[in-house]
DSSP file (Angstrom, degrees, kcal/mol; ACC not computed):
  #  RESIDUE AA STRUCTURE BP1 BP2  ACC     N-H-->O    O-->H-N    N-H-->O    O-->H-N    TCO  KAPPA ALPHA  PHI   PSI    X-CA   Y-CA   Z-CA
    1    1 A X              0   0    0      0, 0.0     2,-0.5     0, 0.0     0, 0.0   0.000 360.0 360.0 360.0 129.5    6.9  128.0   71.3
    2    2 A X        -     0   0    0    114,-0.0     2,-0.4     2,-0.0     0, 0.0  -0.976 360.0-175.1-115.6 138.1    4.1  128.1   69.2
    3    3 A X        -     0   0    0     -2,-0.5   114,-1.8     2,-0.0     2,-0.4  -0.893   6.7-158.7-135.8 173.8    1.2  130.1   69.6
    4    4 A X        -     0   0    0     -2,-0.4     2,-0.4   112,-0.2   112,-0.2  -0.954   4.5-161.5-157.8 112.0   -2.1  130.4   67.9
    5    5 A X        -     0   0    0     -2,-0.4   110,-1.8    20,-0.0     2,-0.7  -0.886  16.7-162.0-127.3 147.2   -4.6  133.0   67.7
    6    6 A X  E     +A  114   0A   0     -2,-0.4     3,-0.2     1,-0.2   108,-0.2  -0.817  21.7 161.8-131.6 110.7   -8.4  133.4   66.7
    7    7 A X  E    S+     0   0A   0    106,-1.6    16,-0.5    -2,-0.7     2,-0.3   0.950  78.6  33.0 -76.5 -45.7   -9.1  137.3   65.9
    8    8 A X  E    S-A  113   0A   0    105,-3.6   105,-0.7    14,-0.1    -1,-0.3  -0.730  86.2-169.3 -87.4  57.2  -12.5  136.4   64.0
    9    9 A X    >   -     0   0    0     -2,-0.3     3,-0.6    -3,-0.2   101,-0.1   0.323  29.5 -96.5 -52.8 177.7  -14.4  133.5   65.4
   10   10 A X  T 3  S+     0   0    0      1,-0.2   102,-0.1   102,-0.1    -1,-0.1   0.832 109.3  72.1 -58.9 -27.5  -17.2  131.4   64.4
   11   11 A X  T 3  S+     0   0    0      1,-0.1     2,-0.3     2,-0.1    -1,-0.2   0.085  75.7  98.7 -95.3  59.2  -19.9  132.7   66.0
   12   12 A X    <   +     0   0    0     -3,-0.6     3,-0.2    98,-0.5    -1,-0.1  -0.915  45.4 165.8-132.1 114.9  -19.4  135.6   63.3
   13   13 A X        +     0   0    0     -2,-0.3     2,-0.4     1,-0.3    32,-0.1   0.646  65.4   6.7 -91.7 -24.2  -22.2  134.2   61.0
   14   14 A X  S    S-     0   0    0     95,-0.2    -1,-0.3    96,-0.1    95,-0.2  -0.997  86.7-102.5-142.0 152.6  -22.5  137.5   58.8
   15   15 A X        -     0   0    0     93,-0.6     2,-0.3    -2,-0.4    93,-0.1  -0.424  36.6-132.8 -18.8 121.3  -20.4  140.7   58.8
   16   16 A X  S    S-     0   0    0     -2,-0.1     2,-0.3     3,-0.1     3,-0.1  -0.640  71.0 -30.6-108.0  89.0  -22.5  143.1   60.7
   17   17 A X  S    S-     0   0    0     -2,-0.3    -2,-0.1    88,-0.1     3,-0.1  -0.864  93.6 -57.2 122.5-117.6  -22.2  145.8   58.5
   18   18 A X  S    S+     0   0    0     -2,-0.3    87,-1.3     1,-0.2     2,-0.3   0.772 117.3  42.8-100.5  -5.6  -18.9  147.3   55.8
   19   19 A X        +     0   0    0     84,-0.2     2,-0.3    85,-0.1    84,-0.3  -1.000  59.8 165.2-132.9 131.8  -16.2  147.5   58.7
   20   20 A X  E     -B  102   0B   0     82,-2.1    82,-2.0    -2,-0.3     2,-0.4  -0.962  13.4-163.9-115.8 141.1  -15.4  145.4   61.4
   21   21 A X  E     -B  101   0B   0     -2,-0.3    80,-0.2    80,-0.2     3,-0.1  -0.985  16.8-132.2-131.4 122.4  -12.2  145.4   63.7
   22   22 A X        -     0   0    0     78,-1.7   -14,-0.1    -2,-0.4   -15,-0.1  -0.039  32.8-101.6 -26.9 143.6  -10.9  142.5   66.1
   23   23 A X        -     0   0    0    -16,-0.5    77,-0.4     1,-0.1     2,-0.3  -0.316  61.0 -97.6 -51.0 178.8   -9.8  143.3   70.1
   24   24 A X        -     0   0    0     75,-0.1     2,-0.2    -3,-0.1    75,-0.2  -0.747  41.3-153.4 -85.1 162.0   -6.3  143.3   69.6
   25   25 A X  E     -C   98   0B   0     73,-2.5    73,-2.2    -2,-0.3     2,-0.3  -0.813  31.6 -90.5-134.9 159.5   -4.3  140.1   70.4
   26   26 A X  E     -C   97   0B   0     71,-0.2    71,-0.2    -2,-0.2    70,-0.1  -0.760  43.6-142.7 -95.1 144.3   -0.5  139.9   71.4
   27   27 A X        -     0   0    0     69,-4.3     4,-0.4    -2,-0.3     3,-0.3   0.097  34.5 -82.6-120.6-177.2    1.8  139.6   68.7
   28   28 A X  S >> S+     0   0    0      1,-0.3     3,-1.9    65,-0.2     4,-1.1   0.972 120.5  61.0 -62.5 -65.5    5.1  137.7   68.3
   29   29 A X  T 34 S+     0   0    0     66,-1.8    67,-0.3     1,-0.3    -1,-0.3   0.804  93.8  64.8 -41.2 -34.1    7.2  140.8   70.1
   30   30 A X  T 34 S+     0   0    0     65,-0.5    -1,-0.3    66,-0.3    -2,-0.2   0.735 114.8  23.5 -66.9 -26.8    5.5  140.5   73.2
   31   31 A X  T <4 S+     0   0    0     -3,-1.9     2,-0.3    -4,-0.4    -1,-0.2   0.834 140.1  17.5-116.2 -50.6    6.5  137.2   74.3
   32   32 A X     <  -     0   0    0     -4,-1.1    -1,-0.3     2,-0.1     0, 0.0  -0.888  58.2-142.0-140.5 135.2   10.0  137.5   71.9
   33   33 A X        +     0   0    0     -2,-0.3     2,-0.5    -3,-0.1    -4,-0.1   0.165  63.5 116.2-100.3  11.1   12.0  140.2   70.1
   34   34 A X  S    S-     0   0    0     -6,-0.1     2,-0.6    -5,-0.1    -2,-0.1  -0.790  70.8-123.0-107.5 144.0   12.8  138.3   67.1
   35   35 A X        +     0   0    0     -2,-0.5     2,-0.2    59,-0.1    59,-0.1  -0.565  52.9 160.3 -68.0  88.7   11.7  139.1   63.5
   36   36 A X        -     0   0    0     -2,-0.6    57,-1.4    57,-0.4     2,-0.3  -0.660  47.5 -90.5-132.8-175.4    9.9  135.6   62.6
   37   37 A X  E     -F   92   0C   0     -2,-0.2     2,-0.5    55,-0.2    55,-0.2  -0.673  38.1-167.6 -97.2 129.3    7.3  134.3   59.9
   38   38 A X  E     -F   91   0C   0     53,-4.3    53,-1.3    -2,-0.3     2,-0.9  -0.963  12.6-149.0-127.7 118.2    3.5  134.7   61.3
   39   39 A X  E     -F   90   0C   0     77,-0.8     2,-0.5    -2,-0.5    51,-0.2  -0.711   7.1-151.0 -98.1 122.8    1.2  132.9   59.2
   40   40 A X  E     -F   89   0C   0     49,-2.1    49,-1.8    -2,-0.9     2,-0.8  -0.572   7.2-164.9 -79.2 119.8   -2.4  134.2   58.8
   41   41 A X  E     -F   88   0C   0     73,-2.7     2,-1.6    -2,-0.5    73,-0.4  -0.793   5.6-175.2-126.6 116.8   -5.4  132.1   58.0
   42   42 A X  E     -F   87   0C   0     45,-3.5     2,-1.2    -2,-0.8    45,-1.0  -0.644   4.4-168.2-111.2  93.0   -8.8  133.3   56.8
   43   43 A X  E     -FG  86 112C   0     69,-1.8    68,-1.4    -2,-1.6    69,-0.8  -0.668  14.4-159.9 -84.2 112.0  -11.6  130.9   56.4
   44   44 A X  E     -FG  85 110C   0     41,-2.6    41,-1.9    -2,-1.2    66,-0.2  -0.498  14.5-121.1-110.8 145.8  -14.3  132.4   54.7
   45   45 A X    >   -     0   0    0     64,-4.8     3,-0.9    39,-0.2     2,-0.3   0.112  53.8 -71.9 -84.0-168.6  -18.0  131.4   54.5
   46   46 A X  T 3  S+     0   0    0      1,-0.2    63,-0.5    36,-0.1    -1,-0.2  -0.683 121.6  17.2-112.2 135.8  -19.8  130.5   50.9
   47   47 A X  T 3  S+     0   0    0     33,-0.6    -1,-0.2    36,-0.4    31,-0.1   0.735  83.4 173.0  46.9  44.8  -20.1  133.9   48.9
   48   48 A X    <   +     0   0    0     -3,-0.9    29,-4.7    60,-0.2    30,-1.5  -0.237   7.3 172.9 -48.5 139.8  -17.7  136.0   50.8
   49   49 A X  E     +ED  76 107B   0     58,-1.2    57,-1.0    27,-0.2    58,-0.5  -0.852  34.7  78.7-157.5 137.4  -17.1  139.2   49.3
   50   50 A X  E     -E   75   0B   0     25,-0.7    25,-1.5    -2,-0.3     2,-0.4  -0.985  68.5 -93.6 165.8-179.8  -14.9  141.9   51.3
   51   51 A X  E     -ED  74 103B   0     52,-2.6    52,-2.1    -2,-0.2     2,-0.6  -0.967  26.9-153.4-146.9 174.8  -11.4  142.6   52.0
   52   52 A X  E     +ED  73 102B   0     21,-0.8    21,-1.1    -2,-0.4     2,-0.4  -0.933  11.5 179.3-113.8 105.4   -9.3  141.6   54.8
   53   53 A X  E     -ED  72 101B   0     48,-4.7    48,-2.9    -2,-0.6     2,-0.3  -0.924  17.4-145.3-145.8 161.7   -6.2  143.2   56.3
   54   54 A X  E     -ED  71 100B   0     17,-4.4    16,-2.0    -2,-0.4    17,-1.3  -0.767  19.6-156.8-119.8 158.2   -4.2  142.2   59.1
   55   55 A X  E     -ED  69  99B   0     44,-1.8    44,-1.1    -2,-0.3     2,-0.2  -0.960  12.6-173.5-153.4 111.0   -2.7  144.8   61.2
   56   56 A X  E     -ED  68  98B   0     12,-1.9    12,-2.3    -2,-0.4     2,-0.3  -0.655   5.8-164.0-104.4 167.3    0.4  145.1   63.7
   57   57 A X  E     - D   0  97B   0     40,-2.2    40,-2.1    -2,-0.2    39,-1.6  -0.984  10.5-156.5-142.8 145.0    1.3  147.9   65.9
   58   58 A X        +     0   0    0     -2,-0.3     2,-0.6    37,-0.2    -1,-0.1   0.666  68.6  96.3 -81.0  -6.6    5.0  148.2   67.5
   59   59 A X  S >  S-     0   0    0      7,-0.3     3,-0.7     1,-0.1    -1,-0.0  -0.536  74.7-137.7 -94.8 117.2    3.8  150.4   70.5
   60   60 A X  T 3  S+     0   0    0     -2,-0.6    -1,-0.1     1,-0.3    -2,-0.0   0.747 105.3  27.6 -48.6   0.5    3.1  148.5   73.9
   61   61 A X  T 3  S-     0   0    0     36,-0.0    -1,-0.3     2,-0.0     2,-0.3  -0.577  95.7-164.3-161.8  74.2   -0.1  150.6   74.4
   62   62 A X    <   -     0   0    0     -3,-0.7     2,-0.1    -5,-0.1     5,-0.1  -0.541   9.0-150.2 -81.3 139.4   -1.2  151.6   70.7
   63   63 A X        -     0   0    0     -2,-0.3    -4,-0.1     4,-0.0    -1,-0.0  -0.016  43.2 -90.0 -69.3-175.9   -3.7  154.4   69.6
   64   64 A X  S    S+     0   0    0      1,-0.1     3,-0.3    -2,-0.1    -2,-0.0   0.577 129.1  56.8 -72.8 -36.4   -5.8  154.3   66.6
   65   65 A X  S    S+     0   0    0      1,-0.2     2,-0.7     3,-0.0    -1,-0.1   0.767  91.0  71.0 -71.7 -22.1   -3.0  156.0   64.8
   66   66 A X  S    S+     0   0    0      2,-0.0    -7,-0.3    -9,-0.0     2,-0.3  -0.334  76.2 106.6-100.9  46.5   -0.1  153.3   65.6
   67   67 A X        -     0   0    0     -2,-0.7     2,-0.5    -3,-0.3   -10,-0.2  -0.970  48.3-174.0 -98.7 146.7   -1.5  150.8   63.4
   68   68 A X  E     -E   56   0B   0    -12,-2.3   -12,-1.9    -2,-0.3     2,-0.4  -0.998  35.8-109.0-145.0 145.4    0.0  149.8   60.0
   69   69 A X  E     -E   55   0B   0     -2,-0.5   -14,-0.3   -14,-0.2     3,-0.1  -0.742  33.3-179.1 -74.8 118.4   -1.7  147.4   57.4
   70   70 A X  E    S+     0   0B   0    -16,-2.0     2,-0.3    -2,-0.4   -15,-0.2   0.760  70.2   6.0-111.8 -46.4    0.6  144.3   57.6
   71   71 A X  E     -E   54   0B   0    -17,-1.3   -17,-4.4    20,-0.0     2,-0.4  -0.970  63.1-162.6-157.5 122.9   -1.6  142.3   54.7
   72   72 A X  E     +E   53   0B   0     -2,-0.3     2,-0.2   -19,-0.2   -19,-0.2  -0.958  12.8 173.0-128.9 128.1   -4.2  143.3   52.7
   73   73 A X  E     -E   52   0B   0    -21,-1.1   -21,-0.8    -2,-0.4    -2,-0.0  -0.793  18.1-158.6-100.1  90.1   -6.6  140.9   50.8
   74   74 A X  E     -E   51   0B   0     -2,-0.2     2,-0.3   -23,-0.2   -23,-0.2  -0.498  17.7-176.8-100.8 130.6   -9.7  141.3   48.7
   75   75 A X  E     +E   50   0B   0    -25,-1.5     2,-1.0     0, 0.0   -25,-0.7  -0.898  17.3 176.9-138.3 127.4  -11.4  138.5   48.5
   76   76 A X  E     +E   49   0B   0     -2,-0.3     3,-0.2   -27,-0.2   -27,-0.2  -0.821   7.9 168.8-133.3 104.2  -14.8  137.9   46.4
   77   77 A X    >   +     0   0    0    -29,-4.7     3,-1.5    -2,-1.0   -30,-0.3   0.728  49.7 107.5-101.0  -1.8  -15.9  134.1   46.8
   78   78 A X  G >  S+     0   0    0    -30,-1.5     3,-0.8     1,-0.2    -1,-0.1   0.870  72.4  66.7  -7.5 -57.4  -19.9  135.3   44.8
   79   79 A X  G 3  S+     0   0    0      1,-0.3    -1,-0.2    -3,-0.2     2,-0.2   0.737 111.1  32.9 -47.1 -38.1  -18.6  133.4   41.8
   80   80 A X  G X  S+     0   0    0     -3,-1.5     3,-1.1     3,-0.3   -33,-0.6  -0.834  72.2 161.1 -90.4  87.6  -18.9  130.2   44.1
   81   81 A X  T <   +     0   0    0     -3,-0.8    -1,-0.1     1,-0.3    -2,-0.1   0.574  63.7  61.1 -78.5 -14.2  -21.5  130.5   46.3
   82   82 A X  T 3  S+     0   0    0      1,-0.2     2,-0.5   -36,-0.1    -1,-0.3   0.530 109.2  39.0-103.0 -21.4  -22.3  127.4   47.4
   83   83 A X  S <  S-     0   0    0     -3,-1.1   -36,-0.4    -6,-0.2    -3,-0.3  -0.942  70.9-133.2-143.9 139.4  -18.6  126.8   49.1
   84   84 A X        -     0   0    0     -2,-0.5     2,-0.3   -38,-0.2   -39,-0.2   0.587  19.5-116.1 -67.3-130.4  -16.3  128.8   51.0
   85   85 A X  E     -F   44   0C   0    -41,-1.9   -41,-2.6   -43,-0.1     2,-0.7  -0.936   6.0-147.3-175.8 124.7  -12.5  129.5   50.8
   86   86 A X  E     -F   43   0C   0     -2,-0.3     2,-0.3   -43,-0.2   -43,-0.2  -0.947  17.9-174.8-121.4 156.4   -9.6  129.0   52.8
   87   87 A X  E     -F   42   0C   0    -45,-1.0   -45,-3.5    -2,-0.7     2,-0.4  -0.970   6.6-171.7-137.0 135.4   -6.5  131.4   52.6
   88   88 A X  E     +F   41   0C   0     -2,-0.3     2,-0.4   -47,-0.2   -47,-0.2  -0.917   9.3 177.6-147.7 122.1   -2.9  131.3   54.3
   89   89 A X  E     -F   40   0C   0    -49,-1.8   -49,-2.1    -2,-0.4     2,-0.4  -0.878   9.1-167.8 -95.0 124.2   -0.9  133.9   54.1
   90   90 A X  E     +F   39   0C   0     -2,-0.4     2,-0.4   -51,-0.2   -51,-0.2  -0.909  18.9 150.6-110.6 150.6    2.9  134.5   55.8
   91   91 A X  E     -F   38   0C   0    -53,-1.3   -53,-4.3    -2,-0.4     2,-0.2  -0.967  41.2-105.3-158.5 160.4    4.8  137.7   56.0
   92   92 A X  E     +F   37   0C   0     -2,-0.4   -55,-0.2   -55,-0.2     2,-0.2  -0.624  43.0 146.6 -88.2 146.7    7.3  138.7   58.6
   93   93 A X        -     0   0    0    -57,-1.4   -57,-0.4    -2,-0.2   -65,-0.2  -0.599  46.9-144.5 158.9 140.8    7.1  140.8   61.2
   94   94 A X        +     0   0    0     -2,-0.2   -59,-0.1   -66,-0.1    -1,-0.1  -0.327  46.5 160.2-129.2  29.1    8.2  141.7   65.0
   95   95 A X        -     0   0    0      1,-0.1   -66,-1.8   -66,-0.1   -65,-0.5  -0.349  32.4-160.2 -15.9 121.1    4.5  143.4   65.9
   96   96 A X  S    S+     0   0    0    -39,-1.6   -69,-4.3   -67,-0.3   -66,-0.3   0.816  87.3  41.0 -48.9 -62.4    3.8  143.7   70.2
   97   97 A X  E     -CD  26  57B   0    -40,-2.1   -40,-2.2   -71,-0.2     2,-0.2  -0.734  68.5-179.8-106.8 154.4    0.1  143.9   68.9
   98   98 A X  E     +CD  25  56B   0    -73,-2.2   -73,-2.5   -42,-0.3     2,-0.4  -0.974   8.2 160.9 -80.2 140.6   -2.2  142.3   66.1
   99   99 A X  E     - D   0  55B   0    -44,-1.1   -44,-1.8    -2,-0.2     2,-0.4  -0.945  27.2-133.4-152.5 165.2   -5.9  142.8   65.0
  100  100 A X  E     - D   0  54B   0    -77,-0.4   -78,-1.7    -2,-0.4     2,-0.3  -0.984  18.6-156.5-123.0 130.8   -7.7  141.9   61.9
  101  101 A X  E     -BD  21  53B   0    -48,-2.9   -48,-4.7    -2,-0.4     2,-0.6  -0.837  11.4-167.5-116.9 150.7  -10.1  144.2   59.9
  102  102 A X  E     +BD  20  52B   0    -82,-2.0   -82,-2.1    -2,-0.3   -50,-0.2  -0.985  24.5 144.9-136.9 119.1  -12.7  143.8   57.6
  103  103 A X  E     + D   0  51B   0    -52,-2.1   -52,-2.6    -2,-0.6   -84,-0.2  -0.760  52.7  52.5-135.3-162.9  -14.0  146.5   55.6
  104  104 A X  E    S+     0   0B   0    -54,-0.2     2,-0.4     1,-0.2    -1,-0.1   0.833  77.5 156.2  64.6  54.0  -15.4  147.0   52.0
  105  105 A X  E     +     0   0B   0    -87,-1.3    -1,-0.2    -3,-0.2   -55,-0.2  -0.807  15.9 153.2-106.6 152.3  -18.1  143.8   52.9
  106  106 A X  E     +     0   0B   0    -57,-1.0     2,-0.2    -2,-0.4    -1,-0.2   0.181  61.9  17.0-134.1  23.6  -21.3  143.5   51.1
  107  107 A X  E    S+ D   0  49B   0    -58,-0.5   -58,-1.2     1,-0.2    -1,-0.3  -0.755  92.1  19.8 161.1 126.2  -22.5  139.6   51.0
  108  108 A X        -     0   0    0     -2,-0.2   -93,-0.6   -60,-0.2     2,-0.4  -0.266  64.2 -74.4  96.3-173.5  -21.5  136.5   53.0
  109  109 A X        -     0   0    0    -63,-0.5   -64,-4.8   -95,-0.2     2,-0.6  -0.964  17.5-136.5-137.7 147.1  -20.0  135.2   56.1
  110  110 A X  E     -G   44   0C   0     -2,-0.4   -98,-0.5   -66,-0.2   -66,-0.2  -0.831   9.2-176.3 -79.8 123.0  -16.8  134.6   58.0
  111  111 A X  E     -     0   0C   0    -68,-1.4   -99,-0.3    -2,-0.6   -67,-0.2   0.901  66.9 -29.1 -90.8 -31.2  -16.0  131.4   59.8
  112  112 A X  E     -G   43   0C   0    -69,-0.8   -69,-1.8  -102,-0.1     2,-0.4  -0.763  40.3-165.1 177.4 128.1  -12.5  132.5   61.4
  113  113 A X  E     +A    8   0A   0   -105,-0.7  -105,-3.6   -71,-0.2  -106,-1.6  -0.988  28.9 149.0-143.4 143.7   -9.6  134.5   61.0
  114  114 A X  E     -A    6   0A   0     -2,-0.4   -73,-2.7   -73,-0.4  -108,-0.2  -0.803  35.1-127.1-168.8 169.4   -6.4  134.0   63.0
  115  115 A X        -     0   0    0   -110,-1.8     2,-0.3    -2,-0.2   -75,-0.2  -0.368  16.8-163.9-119.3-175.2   -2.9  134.2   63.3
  116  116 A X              0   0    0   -112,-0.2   -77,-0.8    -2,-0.2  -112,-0.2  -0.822 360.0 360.0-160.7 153.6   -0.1  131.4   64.2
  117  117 A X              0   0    0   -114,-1.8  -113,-0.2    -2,-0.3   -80,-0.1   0.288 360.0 360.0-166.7 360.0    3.5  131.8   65.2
């Protein structure tokens, strides 16, 4: 089984303001109890500047406290401005839930950020 998920979409042309959070999406445990490689994919718009961190929670009905930061990224694409950036990240990890968050943004846009497994 592979599945594939789009936390961020395209029609987010700009960051609307320094924090953003995804719904949550269901995460490798929910369908499967096994500990497998979930690869993360950020495509970022021309003069991104921000950071990015991807976030599971183990609890089948998570608060605001039963999150933990999975993957954390800073990414500052200014230098090029004229073209974005794509990023894929993998880490392990046996999450029920997933979300992605965006804080520290000042400048630029996101085209998508999403998971596979």
């Amino acid at each position: 089984m592979s599945t594939y998920i789009v936390f961020l979409g395209s029609s987010l042309s700009t960051v609307a303001g320094p924090t953003l959070s995804s719904p949550k999406d269901k995460g490798i445990a929910y369908y499967d109890a096994r500990n497998d490689i979930v690869t993360a994919s950020y495509n970022l718009g021309s003069g991104f500047n921000g950071k990015i961190l991807m976030q599971g929670s183990l609890v089948e009905e998570p608060l605001d406290s039963d999150w933990s930061d999975v993957v954390e990224s800073v990414y500052d694409c200014r230098l090029i401005p004229s073209v974005g950036e794509n990023k894929l990240l993998n880490f392990k990890g046996n999450f029920v839930w997933m979300r992605a968050i965006v804080t520290e943004y000042t400048t630029g846009s996101i085209q998508r950020v999403s998971i596979s497994y």
